[in-house]
Steps between C-alpha positions, in 0.01 A plus 500: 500500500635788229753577781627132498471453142766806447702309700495217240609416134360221368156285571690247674640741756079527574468145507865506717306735737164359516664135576637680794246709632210314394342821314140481357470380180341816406875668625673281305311533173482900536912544600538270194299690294695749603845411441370359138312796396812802661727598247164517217286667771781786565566501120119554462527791775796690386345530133178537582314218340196488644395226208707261708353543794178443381579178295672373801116545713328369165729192513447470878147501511477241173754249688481590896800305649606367190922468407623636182 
């Protein structure tokens, strides 16, 4: 799924894709979360703020499969 999420901008190219394919729902939510969560996630890696990582697993495991 991260290989096909690259290959996308936006959460409706996901929802685009999954139409199509008829992808898991698990797929589909992870390549969204994916395409949400890219540029902050790379921001987060090329500084080095771990504290964002960790908020982002705090928040995850307080609302599992919950949007923004």
């Amino acid at each position: 799924m991260t290989m096909v999420a690259s290959l996308c901008e936006t959460a409706e190219d996901i929802a685009l894709f999954h139409k199509k394919t008829k992808l898991s729902n698990n797929e589909r939510t992870l390549g969204e979360f994916i395409v949400t969560h890219r540029k902050e996630a790379e921001r987060a890696s090329s500084t080095s703020d771990l504290d964002w990582w960790k908020d982002m697993i705090v928040e995850l495991e307080v609302n599992p499969g919950h949007g923004e």
